[in-house]
C-alpha positions as CSV (number, residue, x, y, z in Angstrom):
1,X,95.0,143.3,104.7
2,X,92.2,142.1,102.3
3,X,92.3,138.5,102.3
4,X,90.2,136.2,99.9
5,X,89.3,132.3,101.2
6,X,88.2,130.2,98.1
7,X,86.5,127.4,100.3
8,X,83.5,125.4,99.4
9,X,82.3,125.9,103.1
10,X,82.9,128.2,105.6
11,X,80.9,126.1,108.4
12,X,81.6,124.5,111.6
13,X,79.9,120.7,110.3
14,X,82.7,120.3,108.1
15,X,86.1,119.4,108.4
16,X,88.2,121.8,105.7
17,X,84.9,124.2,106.2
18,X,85.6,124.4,109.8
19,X,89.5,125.2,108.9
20,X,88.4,128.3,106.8
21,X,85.6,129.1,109.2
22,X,88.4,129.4,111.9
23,X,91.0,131.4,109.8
24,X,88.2,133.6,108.6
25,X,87.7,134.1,112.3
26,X,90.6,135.0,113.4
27,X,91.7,137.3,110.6
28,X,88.8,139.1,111.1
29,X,89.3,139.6,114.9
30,X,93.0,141.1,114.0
31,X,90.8,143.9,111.4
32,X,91.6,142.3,108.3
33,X,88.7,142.1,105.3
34,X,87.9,138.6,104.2
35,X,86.2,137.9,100.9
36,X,84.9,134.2,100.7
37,X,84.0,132.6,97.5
38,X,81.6,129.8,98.8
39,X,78.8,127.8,98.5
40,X,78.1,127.7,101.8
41,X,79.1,130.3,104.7
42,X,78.3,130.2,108.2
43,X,75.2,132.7,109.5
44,X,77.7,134.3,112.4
45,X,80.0,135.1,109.4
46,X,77.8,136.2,106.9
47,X,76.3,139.5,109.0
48,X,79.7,140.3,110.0
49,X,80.6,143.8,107.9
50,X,84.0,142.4,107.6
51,X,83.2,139.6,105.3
52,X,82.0,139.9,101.9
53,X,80.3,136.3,100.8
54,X,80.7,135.8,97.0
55,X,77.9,133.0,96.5
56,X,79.0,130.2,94.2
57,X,76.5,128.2,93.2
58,X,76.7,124.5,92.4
59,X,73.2,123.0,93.5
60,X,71.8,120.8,91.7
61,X,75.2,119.1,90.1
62,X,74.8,115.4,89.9
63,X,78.5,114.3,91.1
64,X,80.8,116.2,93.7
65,X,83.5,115.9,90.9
66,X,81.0,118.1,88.8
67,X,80.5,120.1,91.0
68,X,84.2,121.0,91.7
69,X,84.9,121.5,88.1
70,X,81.6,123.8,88.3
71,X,83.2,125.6,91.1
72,X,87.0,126.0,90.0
73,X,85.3,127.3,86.6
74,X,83.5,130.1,88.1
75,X,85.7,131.0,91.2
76,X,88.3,131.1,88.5
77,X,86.7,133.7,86.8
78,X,86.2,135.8,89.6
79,X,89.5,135.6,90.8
80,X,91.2,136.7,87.2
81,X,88.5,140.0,87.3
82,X,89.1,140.9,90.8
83,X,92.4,139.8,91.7
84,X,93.4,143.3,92.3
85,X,91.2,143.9,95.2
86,X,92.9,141.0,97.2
87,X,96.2,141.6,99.1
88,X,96.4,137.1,100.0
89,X,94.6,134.5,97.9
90,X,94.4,131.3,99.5
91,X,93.2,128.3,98.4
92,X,92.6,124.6,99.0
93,X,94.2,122.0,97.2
94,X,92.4,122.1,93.1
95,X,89.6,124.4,94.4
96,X,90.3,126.9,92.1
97,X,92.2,127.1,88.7
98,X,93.6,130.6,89.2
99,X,97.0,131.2,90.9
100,X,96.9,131.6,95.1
101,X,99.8,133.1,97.7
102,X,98.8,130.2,100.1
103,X,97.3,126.9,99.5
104,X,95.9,124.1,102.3
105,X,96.4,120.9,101.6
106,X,93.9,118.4,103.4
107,X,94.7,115.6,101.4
108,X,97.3,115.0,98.2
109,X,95.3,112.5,95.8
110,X,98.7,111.3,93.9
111,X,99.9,109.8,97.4
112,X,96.1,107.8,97.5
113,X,96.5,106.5,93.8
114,X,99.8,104.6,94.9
115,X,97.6,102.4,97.1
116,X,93.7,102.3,96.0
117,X,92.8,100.4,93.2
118,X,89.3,99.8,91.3
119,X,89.0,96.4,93.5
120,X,87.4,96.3,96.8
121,X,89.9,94.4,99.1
122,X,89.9,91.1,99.1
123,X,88.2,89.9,102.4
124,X,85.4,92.6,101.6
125,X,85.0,90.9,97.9
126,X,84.2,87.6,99.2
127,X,80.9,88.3,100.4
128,X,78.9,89.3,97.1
129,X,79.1,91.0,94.3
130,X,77.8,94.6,94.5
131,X,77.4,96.7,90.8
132,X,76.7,99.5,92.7
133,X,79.7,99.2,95.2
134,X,82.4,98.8,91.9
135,X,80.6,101.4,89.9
136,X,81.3,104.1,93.2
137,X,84.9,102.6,93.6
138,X,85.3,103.4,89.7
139,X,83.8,107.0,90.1
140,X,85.9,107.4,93.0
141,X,88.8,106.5,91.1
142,X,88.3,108.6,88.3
143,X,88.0,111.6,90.9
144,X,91.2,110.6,92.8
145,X,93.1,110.9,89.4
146,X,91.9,113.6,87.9
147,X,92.1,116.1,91.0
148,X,96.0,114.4,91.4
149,X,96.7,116.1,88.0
150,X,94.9,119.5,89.3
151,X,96.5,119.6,92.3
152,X,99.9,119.4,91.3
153,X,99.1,122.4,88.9
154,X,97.8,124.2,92.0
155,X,100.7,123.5,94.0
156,X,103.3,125.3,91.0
157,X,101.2,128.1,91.2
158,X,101.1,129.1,94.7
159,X,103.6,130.8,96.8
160,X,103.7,128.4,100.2
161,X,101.9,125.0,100.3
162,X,100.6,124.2,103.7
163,X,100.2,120.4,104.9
164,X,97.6,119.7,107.5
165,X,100.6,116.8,108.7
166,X,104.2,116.0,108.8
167,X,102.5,113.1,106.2
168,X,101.2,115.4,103.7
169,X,104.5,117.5,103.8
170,X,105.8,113.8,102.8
171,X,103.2,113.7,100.4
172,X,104.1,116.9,98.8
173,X,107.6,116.7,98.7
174,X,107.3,113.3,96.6
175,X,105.2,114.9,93.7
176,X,107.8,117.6,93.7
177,X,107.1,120.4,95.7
178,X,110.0,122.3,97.0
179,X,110.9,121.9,100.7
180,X,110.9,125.7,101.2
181,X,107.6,125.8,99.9
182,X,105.8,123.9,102.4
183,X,104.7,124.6,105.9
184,X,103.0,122.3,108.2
185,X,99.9,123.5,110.1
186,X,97.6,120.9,111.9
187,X,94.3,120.9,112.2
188,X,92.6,121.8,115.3
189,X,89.7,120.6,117.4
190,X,86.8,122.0,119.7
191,X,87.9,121.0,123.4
192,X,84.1,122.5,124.1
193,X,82.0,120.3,121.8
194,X,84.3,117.2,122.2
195,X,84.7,116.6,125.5
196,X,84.3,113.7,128.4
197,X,81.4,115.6,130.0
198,X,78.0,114.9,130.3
199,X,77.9,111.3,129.2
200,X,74.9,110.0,127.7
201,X,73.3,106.6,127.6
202,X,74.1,103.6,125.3
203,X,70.6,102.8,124.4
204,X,69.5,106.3,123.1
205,X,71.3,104.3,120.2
206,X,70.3,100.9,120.8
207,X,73.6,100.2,121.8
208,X,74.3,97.5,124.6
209,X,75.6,98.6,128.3
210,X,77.7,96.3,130.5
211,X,80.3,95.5,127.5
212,X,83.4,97.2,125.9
213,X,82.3,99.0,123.1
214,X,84.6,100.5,120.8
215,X,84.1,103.0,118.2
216,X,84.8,103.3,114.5
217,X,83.8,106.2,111.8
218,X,84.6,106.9,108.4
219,X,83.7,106.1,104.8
220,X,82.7,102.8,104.9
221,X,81.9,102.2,101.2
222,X,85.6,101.8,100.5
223,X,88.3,100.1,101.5
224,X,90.6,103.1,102.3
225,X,89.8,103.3,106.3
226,X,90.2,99.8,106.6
227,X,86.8,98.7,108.6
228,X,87.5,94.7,106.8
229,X,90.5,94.3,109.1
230,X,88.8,95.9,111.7
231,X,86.5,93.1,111.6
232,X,88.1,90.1,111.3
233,X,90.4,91.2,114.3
234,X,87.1,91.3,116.2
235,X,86.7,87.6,115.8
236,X,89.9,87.4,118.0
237,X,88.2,89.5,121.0
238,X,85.3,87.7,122.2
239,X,83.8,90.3,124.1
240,X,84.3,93.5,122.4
241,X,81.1,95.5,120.6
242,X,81.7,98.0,118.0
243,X,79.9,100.8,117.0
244,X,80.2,101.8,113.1
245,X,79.5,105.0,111.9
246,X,79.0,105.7,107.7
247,X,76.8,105.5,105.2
248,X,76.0,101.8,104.8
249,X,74.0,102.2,101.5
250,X,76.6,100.8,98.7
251,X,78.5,99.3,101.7
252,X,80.2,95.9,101.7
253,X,80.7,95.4,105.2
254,X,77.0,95.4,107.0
255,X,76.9,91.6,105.1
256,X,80.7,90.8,105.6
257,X,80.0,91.4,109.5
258,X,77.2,88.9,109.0
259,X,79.3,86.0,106.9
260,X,81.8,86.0,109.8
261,X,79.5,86.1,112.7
262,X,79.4,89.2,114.1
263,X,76.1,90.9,113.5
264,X,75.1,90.7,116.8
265,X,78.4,92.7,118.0
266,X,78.9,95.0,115.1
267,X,76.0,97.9,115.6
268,X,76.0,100.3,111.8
269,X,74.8,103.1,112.6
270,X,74.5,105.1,109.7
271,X,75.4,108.3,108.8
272,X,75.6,110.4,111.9
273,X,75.5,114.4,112.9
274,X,75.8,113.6,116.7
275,X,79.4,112.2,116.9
276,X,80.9,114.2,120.2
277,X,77.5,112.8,122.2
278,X,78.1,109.2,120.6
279,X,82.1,109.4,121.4
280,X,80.8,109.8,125.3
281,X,79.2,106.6,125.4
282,X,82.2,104.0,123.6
283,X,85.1,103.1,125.4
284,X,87.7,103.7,122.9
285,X,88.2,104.7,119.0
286,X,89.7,102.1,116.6
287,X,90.7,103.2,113.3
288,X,93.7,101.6,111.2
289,X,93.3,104.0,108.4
290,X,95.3,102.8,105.0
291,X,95.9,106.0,104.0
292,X,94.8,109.5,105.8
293,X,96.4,112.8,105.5
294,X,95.7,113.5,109.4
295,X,92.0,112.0,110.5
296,X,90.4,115.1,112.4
297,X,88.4,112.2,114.4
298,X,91.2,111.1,115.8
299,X,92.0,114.0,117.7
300,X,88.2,114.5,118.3
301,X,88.3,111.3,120.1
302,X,91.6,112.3,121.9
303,X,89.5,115.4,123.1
304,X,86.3,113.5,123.9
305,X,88.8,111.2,126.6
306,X,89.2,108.4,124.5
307,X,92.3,105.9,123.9
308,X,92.9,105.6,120.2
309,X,94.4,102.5,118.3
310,X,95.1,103.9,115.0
311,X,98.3,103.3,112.5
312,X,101.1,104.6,111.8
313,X,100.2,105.9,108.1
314,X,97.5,108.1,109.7
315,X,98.7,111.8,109.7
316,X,97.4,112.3,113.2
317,X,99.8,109.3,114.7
318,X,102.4,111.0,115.5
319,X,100.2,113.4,118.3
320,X,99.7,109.5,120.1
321,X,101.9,109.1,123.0
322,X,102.7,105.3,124.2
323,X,100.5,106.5,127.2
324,X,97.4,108.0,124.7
325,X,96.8,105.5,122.6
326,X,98.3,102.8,120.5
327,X,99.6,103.2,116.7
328,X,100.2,100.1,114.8
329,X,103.2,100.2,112.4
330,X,101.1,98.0,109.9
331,X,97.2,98.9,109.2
332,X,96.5,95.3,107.9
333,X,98.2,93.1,110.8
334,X,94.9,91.4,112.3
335,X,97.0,89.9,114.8
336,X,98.3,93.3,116.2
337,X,95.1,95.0,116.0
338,X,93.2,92.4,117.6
339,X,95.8,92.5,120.8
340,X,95.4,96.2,120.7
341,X,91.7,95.8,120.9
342,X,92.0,93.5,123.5
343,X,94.1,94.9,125.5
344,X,91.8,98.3,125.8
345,X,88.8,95.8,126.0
346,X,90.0,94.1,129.3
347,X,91.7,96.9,131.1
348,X,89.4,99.7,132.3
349,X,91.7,101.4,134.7
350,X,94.0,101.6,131.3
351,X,91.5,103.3,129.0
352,X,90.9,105.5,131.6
353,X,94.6,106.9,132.5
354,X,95.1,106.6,128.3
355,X,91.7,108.8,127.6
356,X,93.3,111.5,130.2
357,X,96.4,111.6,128.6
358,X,94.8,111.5,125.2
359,X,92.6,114.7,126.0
360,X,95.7,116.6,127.6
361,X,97.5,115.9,124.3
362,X,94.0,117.6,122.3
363,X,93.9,120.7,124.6
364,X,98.0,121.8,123.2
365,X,95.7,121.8,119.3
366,X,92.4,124.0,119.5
367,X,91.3,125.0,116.3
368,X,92.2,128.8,118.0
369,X,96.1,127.8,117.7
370,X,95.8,126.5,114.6
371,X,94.0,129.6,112.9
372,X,96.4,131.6,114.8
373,X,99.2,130.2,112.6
374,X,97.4,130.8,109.4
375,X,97.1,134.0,109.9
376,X,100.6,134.6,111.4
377,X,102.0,133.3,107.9
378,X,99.1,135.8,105.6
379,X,101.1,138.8,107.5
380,X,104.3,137.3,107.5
381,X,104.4,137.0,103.7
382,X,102.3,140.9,103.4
């Protein structure tokens, strides 16, 4: 079979990149060809005679949402000259403007606009006024509604629509998508790089030892993974550090941690590349997401051994057993969140038996099964 991947990445550093990277993988190891139009492919796949990498360029763009249009413009054209050499097109959500057999969806941006608005949320707001903060919250506004409008064009012409969740297949089915259309796929994780071994040491980043320390990580510049409940449930639970990882430039919350007294407990760490060593060293993962298609760091903190307190409008929720972790019906409930923060804070032996339990549930979803079932579905419908 000649299968073509229109991806912006095909590397291992990237969440829908390293969904591509493994399907790539794994349709290659069964002796099928793989053409990739990229911007980006990984070394291990570009020397492999199997893959032809057609480069897209888009350096140099000012704005991601440029840059897609940039990049659905000239995969587009590709696609309508050299359609005919490619037995399977699949794409990824509005990648590309030409028709696909299979499209991945990692995230349905019609579901998002029912809950974001151009406001920060309210407890975020109080602090100060920030022109840079609203002017990124109306770009990313913009974005979210115009790729709603392309997607939905995407997802008429395509054959089978695959959700990363059980949420996204919610997600689809609302804007219209037919039932028989969709599949649900999850996303996978590596049980090798995210993993309870080798434990490092708190202080390689500054962060204190003999306390609970819990872990949060995500886009902190907007209000969509929820990191303003997250801290005023801290006031409730004394004793609790947490570790905050995202770009803080544009952020709200470095000075809404320090107007309700927590600087000294709440440790930003910026944007970070080492997130399986620093997932060693916390105790357990908080994040209360308002709206996330499935979270791939929750299940990479399940592998790493850690409990999770998450919600219940996270795609990845339903993986978290009663003994795993613990999934809040309602993101915004301080109350609730705080006990479930407590409760992890004061009870070692209970993080411990929930991280085991969490890591068994990680090993039944490698990124191996998961391309496995991409693949199985490209020779199904050839």
């Amino acid at each position: 079979m000649k299968l073509c991947i229109v991806s912006h990445s095909l590397v291992k550093g990237d969440g829908q990149g390293r969904v591509n990277y493994e399907v790539a993988c794994e349709a290659i190891r069964r002796g099928h060809h793989v053409t990739v139009l990229a911007s980006e492919l990984a070394p291990d796949l570009e020397k492999h005679h199997h893959i032809h990498w057609v480069p897209i360029s888009v350096k140099g763009l000012s704005t991601e949402l440029i840059r897609n249009i940039m990049f659905a413009f000239k995969s587009t054209n590709w696609l309508k000259k050299h359609h005919n050499q490619c037995d399977l097109i699949k794409a990824n959500g509005a990648i590309t403007w030409a028709n696909s057999d299979v499209n991945a969806v990692h995230f349905v941006h019609n579901s998002w606009l029912k809950f974001s608005t151009l406001e920060a949320s309210p407890s975020a707001n109080k602090t100060t006024f920030n022109p840079r903060l609203y002017l990124y919250k109306f770009y990313q506004w913009l974005y979210t509604k115009l790729n709603a409008r392309w997607e939905k064009q995407a997802f008429d012409n395509t054959k089978k629509v695959v959700a990363v969740s059980e949420k996204v297949a919610e997600d689809l089915r609302e804007i219209g998508v037919p039932e028989q259309a969709i599949q649900v796929i999850s996303n996978g994780v590596d049980i090798e790089e995210f993993s309870p071994l080798n434990a490092g040491d708190r202080q390689t980043w500054n962060l204190p030892n003999g306390v609970p320390l819990a872990m949060f990580a995500g886009d902190i510049r907007i209000a969509r993974k929820n990191l303003d409940t997250v801290l005023h449930a801290l006031l409730e639970v004394p004793n609790l550090h947490l570790a905050v990882v995202g770009v803080t430039d544009g952020s709200p919350y470095p000075q809404l941690a320090k107007s309700l007294g927590l600087s000294d407990r709440v440790h930003f760490l910026g944007f970070r590349r080492d997130i399986p060593a620093l997932m060693k060293v916390v105790d357990f993962f908080v994040f209360p997401s308002r709206y996330e298609p499935f979270g791939l760091v929750v299940i990479e903190a399940m592998a790493t051994g850690l409990p999770v307190i998450t919600a219940s409008c996270t795609g990845s929720a339903p993986l978290i057993t009663p003994e795993a972790g613990i999934v809040l019906p309602d993101p915004d409930d301080r109350s609730a969140l705080a006990q479930a923060m407590q409760k992890l804070s004061e009870n070692p032996d209970l993080r411990t038996k929930m991280g085991r339990n969490a890591r068994e549930i990680a090993l039944q979803h490698t990124w191996k099964d998961m391309a496995q079932k991409y693949v199985d579905l490209f020779e199904e419908m050839k």
